[in-house]
C-alpha positions as CSV (number, residue, x, y, z in Angstrom):
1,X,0.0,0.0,0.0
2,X,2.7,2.4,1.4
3,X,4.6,1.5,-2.3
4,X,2.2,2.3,-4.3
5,X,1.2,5.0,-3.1
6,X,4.9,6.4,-3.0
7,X,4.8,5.5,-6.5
8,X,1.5,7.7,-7.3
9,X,3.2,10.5,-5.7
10,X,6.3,10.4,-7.5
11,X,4.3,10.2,-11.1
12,X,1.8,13.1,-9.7
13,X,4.7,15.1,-8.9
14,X,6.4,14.4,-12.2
15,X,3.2,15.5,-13.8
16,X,2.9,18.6,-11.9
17,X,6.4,19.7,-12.6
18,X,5.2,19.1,-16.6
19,X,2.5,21.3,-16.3
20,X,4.4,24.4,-14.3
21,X,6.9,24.3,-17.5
22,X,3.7,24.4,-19.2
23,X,2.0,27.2,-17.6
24,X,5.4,28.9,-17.2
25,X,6.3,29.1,-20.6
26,X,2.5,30.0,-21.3
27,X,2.6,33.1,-19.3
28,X,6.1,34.1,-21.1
29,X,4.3,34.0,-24.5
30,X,1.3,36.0,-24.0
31,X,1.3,39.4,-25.4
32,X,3.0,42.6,-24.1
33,X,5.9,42.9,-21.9
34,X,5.5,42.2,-18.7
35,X,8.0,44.5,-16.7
36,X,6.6,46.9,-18.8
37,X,3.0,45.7,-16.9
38,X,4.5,45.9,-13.5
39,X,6.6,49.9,-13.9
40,X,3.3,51.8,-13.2
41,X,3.1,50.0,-10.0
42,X,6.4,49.8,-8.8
43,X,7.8,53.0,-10.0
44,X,4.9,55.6,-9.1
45,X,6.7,58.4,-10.1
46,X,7.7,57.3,-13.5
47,X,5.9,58.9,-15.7
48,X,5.5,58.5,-20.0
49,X,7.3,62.0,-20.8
50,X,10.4,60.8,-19.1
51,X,13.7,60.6,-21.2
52,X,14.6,57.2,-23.0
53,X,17.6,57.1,-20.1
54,X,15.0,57.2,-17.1
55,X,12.4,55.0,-19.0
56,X,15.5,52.6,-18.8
57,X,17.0,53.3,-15.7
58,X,13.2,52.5,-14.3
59,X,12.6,49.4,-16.5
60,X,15.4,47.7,-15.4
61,X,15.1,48.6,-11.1
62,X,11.3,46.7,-12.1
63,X,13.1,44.1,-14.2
64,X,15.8,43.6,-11.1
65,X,13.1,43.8,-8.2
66,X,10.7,41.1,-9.9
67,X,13.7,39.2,-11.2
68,X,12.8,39.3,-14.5
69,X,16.0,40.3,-15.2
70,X,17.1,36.6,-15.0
71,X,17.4,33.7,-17.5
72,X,14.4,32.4,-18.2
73,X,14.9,28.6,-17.2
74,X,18.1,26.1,-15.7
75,X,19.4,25.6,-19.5
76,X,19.8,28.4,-21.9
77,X,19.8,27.1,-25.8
78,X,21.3,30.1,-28.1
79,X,22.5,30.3,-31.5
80,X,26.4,30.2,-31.4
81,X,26.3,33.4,-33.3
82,X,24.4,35.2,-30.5
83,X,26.7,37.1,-27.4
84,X,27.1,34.7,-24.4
85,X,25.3,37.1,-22.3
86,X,22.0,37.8,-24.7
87,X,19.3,36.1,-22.0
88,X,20.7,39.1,-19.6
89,X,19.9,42.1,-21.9
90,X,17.3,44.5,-21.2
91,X,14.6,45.8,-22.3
92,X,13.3,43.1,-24.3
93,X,13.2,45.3,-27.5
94,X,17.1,45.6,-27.0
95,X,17.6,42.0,-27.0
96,X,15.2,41.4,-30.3
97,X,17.7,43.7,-32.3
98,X,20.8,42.5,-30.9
99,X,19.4,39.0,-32.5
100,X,18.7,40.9,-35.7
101,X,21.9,41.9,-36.4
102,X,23.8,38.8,-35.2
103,X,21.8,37.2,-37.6
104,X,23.0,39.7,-40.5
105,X,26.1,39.9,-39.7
106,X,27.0,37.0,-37.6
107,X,29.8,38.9,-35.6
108,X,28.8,38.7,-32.3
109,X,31.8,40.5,-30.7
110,X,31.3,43.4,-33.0
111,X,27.6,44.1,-32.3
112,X,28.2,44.0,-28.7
113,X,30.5,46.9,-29.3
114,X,27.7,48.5,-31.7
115,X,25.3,48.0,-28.6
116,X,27.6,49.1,-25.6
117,X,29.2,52.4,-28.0
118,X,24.9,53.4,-28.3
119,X,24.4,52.5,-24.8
120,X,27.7,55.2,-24.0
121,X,25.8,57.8,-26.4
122,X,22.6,57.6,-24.4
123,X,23.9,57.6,-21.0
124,X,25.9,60.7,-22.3
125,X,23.3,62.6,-24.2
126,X,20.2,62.0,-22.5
127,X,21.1,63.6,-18.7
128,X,21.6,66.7,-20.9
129,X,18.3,66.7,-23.0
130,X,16.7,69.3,-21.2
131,X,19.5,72.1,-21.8
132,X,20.6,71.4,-25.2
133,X,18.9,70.8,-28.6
134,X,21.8,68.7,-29.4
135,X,21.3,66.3,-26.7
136,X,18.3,66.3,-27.5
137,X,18.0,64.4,-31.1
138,X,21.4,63.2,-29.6
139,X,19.5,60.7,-27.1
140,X,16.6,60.5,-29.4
141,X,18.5,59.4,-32.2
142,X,21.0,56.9,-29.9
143,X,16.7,55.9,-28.8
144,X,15.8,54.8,-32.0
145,X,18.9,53.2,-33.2
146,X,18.7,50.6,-30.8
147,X,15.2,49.6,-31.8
148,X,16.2,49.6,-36.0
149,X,16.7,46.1,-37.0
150,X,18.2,47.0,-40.1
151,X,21.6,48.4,-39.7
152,X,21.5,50.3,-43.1
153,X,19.0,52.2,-41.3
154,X,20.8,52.7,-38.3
155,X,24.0,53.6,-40.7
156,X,21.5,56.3,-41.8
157,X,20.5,57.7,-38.4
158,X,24.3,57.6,-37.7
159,X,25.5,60.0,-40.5
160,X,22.7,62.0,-39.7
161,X,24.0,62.5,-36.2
162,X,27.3,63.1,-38.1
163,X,25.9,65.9,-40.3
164,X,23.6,67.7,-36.6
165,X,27.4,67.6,-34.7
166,X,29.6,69.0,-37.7
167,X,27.0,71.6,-38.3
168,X,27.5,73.3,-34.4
169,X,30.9,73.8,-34.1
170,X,30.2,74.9,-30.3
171,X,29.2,71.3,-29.2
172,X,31.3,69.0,-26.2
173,X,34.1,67.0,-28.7
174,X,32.7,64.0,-26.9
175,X,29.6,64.0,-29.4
176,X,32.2,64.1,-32.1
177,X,34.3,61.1,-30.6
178,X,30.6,59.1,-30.1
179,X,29.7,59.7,-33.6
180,X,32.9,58.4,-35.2
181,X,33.2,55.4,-33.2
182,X,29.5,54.8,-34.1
183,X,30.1,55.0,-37.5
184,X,33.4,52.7,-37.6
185,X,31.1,50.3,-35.4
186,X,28.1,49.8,-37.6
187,X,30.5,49.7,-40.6
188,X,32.4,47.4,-39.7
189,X,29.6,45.0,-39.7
190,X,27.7,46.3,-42.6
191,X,30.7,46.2,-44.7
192,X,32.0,42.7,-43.2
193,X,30.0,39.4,-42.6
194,X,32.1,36.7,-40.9
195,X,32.4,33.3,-42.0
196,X,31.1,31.2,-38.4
197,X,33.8,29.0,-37.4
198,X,32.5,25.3,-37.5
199,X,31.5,25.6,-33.1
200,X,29.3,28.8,-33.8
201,X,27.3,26.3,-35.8
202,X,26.2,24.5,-33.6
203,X,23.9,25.5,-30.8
204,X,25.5,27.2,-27.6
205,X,24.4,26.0,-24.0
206,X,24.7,27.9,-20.9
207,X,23.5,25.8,-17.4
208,X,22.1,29.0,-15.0
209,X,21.4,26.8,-12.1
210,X,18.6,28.0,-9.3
211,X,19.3,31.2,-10.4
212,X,16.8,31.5,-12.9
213,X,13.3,32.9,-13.4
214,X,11.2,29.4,-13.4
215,X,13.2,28.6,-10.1
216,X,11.4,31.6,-8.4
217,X,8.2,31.3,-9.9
218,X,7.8,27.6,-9.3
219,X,9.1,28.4,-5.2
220,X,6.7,31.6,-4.8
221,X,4.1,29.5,-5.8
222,X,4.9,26.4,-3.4
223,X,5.8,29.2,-0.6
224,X,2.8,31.1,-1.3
225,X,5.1,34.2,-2.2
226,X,3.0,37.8,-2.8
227,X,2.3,38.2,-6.3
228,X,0.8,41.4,-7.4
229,X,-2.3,41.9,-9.5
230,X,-1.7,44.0,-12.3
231,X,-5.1,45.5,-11.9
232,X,-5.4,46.9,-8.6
233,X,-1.8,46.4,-7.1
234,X,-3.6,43.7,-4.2
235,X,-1.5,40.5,-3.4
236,X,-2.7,37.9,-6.0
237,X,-3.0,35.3,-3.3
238,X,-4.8,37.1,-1.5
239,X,-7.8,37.4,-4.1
240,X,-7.6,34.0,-4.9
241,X,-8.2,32.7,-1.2
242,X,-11.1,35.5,-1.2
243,X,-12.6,33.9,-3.9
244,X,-12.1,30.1,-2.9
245,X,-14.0,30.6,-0.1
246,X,-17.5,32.0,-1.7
247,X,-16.8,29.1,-4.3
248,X,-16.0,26.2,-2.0
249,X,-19.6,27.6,-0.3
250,X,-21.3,27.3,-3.3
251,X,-20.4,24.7,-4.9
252,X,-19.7,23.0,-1.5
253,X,-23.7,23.4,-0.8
254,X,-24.8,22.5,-4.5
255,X,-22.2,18.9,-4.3
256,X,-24.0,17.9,-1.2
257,X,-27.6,18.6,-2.2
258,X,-26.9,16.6,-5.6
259,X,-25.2,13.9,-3.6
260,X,-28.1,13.6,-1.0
261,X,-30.4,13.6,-3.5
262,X,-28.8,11.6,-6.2
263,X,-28.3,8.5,-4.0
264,X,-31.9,9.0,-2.2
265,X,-33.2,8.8,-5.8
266,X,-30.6,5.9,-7.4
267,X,-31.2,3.4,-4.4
268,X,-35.2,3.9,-4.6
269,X,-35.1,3.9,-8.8
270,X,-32.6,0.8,-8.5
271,X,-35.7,-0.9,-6.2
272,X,-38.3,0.1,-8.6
273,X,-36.7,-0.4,-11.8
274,X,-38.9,-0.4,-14.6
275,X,-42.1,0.9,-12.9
276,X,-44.1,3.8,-14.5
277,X,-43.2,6.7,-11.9
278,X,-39.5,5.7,-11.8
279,X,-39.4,6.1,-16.1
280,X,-41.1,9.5,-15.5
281,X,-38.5,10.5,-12.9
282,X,-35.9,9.3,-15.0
283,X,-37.6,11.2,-18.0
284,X,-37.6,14.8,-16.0
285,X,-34.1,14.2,-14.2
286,X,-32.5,13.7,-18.2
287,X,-34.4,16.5,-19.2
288,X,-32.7,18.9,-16.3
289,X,-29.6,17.4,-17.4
290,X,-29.6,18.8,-20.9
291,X,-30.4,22.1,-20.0
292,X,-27.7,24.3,-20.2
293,X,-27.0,25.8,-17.2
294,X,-26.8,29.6,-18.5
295,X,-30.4,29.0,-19.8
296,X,-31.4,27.3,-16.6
297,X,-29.8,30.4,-14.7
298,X,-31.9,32.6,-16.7
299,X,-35.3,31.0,-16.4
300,X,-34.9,31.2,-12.8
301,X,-34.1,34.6,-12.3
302,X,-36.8,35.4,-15.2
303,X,-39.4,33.3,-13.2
304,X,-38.5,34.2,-9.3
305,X,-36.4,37.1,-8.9
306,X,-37.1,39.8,-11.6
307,X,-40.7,40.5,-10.9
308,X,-42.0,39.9,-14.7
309,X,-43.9,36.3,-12.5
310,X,-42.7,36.6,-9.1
311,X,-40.0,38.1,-7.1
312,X,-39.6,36.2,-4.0
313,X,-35.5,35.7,-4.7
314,X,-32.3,37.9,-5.5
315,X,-31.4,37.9,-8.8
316,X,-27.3,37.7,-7.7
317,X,-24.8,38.7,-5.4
318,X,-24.5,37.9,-1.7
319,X,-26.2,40.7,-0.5
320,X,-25.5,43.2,2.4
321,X,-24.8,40.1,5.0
322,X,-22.2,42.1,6.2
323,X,-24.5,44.1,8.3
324,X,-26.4,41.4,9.5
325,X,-26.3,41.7,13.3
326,X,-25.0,37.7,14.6
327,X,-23.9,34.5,13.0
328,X,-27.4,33.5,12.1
329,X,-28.9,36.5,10.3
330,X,-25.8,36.6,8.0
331,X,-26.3,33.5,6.9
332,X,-29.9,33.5,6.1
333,X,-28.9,36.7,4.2
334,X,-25.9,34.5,2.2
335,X,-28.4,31.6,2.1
336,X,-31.1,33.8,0.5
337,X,-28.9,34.5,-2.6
338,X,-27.5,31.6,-3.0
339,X,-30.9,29.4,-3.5
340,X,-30.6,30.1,-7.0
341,X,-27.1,29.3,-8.1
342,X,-27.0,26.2,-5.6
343,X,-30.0,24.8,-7.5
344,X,-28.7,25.7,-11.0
345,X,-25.4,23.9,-10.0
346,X,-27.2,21.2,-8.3
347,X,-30.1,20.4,-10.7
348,X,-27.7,19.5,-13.6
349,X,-25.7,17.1,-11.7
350,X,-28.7,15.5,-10.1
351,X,-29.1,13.0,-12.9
352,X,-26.0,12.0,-13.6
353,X,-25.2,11.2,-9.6
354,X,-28.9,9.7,-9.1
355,X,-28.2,7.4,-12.3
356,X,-24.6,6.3,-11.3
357,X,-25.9,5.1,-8.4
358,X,-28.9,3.6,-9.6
359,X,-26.5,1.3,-12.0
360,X,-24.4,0.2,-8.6
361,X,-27.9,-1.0,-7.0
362,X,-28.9,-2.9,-10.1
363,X,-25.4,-4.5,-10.2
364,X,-25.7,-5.7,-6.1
365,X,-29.0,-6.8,-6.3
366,X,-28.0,-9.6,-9.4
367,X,-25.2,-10.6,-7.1
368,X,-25.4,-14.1,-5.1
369,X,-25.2,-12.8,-2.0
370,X,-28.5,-11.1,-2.2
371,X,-30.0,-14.4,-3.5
372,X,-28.5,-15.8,-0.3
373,X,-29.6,-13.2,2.0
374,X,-33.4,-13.3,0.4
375,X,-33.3,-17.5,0.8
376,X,-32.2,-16.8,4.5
377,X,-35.4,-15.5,5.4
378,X,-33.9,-11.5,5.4
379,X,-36.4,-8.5,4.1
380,X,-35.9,-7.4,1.7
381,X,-36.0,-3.9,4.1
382,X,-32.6,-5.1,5.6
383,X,-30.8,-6.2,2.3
384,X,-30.8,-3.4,0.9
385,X,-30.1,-1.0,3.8
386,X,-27.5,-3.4,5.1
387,X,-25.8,-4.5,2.6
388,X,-27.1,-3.3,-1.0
389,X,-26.6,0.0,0.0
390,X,-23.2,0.3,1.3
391,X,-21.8,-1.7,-1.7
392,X,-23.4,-0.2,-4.0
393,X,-21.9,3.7,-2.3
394,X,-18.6,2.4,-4.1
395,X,-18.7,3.7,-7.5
396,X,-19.5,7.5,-5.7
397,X,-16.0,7.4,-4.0
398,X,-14.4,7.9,-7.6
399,X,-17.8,10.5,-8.4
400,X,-16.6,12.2,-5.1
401,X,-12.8,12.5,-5.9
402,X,-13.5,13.3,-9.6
403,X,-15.6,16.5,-8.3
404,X,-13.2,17.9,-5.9
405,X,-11.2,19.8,-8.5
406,X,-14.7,21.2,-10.1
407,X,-15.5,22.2,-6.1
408,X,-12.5,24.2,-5.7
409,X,-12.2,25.6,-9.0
410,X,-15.4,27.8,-9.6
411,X,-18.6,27.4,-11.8
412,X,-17.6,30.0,-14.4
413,X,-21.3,31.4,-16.0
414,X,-23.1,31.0,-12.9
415,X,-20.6,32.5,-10.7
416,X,-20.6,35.4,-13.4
417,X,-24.4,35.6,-14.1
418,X,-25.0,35.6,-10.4
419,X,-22.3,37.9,-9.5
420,X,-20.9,35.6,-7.5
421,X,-16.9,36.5,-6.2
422,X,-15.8,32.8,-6.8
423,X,-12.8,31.5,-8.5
424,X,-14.4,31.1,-11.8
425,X,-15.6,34.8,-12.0
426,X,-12.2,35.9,-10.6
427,X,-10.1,33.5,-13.4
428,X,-12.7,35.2,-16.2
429,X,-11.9,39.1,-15.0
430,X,-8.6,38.2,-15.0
431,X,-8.7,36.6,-18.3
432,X,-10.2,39.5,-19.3
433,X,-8.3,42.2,-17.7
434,X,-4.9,40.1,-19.0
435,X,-4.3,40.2,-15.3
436,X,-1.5,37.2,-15.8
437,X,-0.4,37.1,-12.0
438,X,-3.2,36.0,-10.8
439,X,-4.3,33.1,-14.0
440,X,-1.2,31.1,-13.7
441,X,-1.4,30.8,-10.1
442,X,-5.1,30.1,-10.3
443,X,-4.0,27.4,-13.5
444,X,-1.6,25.8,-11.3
445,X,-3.3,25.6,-8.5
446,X,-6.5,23.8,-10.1
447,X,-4.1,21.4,-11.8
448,X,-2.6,20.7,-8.4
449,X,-5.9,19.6,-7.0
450,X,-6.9,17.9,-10.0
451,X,-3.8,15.4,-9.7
452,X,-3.8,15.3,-6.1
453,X,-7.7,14.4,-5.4
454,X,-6.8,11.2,-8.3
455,X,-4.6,10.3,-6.4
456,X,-6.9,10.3,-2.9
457,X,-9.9,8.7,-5.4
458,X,-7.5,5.3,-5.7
459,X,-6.4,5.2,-1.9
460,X,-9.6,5.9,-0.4
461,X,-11.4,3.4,-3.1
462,X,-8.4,1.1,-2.2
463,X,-9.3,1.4,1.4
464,X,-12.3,1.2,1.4
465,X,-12.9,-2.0,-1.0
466,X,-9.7,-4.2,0.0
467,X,-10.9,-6.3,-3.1
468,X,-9.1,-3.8,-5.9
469,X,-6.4,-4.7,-7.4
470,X,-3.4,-3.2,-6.1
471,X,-1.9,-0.3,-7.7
472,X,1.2,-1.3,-9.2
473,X,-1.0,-3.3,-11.6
């Protein structure tokens, strides 16, 4: 038992560490730039008119204070062309034409002295913007350069710069100095393309070890680490745990009543099989089932809550149960508005619970210890609350684990159609709001379950029925 079950755990584990690569590399891809996302809440007094220098300077305190300014993963895969130090380069637009013109020009040690000489030109220039004109197109033009994939271009902005300096004889001789060594730089690689030596070939590996960007995100997440929403600054943990607990109410309340329900209904329709009343349950429990539960949501708060028929329920939300006085008039407040969405929830699993477990009774009552039991002399009362009934509760171990993922990770349309604060409405405004901080943590942490509730499913059905086969099978 205790082997198995280490064995579980180690393939659970390997399948969660699959899946954080997964969602890791998903939330590197998405659109937009995410330091970029996170400098009008860490640097509150950066503002857009700043100088290309400051926009910098501030992108890359962000980029060092989120540690974005890391390699993205243990292993780092470059072209052999690239500089050794290209995963380290920032802003992100810097490091897209440093690519560019490595891949031109395939002189890697020459375009990191094109990159560093620009770099010298806009920490020279751009400190002095406000005071001279000069400066001015000086840092503008060192700006744009560094964002010009095409180096005949940047050849172009270069003599340009050439003709602004000649032309004012009264400017510092360092603009001068920049300008000539600019224009030998990009030169030199326009004019040159270097024949790779067989090594630069082939792909170039650098090994990073913990000190990489995965290695944090995968620890903040297993430590719980603060995270902060994009959209309102608030620790992203912090909204998630808000939300999980108004969805493990709801869907908490709606799993039970279906459960309760379900069984009541499968044992009795398992003991009347085939009678007129049990078909026409049967008949309306299907028909529940295939009603969408958007449309279902809708009837109901067209029917009871929006006064067009009656208006004897709230249409959403959870009400002002804040100011309910004691324990027991906030919840008959939270109660009250969530009759609806419990039902909705509730109502569409109903006949698939209440079937499942109708099968199980079917499949005790053919087996020979019932025919025993009934030749014994025992009602038919006792077999099947004895014995029938606790044999047949089985099969809903495995319906039990398989929804404790779907309990913890929201209803999406009826949380959002009943204004509900769950985890399904908070992953959808977040979806929506490209609030990634708080997705990926939310993805993870439903996949977590997910694997980890499987893996209860087969030691609690294990436990419970010593008769399984053992897991290693």
């Amino acid at each position: 038992m205790i082997r198995s079950l280490l064995k579980r755990l180690v393939r659970a584990l390997f399948l969660l560490g699959v899946i954080s690569i997964i969602a890791f590399c998903l939330s590197k891809l998405v659109p937009g730039d995410e330091i970029l996302d996170y400098l009008s809440i860490d640097e509150s007094r950066y503002s857009s008119s700043a100088n290309p220098l400051q926009h910098r300077q501030a992108y890359a305190r962000v980029a060092e204070k989120r540690g974005l300014n890391l390699p993205l993963f243990y292993i780092t895969i470059a072209h052999g062309y690239f500089p050794d130090s290209l995963y380290s380069i920032i802003p992100l637009d810097d490091r897209q034409t440093i690519k560019k013109w490595a891949q031109a020009t395939r002189r890697k040690d020459a375009v990191k002295q094109l990159y560093h000489t620009l770099l010298s030109g806009l920490e020279f220039a751009c400190p002095r913007a406000d005071t001279s004109v000069v400066a001015d197109q000086f840092c503008l033009a060192m700006h744009e350069t560094l964002h010009t994939h095409d180096l005949f271009t940047a050849h172009h902005n270069i003599l340009r710069l050439q003709t602004l300096v000649a032309a004012n004889e009264n400017n510092d001789p360092a603009y001068a100095n920049l300008v000539t060594r600019l224009n030998t730089d990009v030169e030199q690689l326009i004019n040159t393309k270097k024949d790779l030596a067989s090594s630069e070939w082939l792909p170039s590996m650098y090994w990073h070890g913990t000190n990489n960007q995965y290695h944090q995100w995968m620890s903040g997440f297993i430590s719980f680490a603060p995270l902060t929403s994009l959209i309102d600054g608030r620790d992203a943990w912090g909204k998630i745990f808000d939300a999980l607990k108004w969805t493990l109410l709801l869907n908490g309340l709606a799993f039970v009543l279906a459960i309760l329900l379900g069984v009541a209904i499968g044992v009795w329709s398992g003991t009347h099989d085939g009678s007129k009343i049990e078909r026409l349950i049967n008949l309306k429990l299907f028909a529940l089932y295939a009603l969408p539960s958007f449309w279902l949501a809708t009837l109901f708060i067209y029917f009871l809550s929006s006064g067009e028929w009656l208006s004897i329920l709230p249409a959403g939300g959870l009400g002002s149960y804040q100011g309910g006085g004691h324990f027991l008039e906030k919840s008959g407040i939270l109660l009250k508005h969530l009759i609806l969405p419990v039902l909705c929830l509730s109502l569409g699993s109903l006949a698939y619970v209440s079937r499942q477990m109708k099968q199980s009774v079917l499949l005790q009552l053919r087996q020979p210890y019932v025919l025993s039991l009934r030749t014994m002399g025992v009602s038919e009362k006792t077999i099947i609350h004895k014995h029938v009934f606790r044999n047949a509760l089985f099969p809903m171990i495995t319906l039990i684990g398989g929804a404790l993922p779907a309990l913890l990770s929201g209803s999406l349309i009826i949380e959002v159609i009943f204004s509900i604060p769950g985890m399904g409405r908070l992953m959808y405004t977040s979806l929506m709001a490209r609030d990634w901080p708080v997705v990926f943590p939310i993805l993870m942490f439903g996949a977590t379950i997910t694997v980890l509730s499987y893996i209860l499913t087969d030691v609690i059905y294990k436990w419970a029925d010593p008769r399984v086969k053992s897991m290693e099978r």
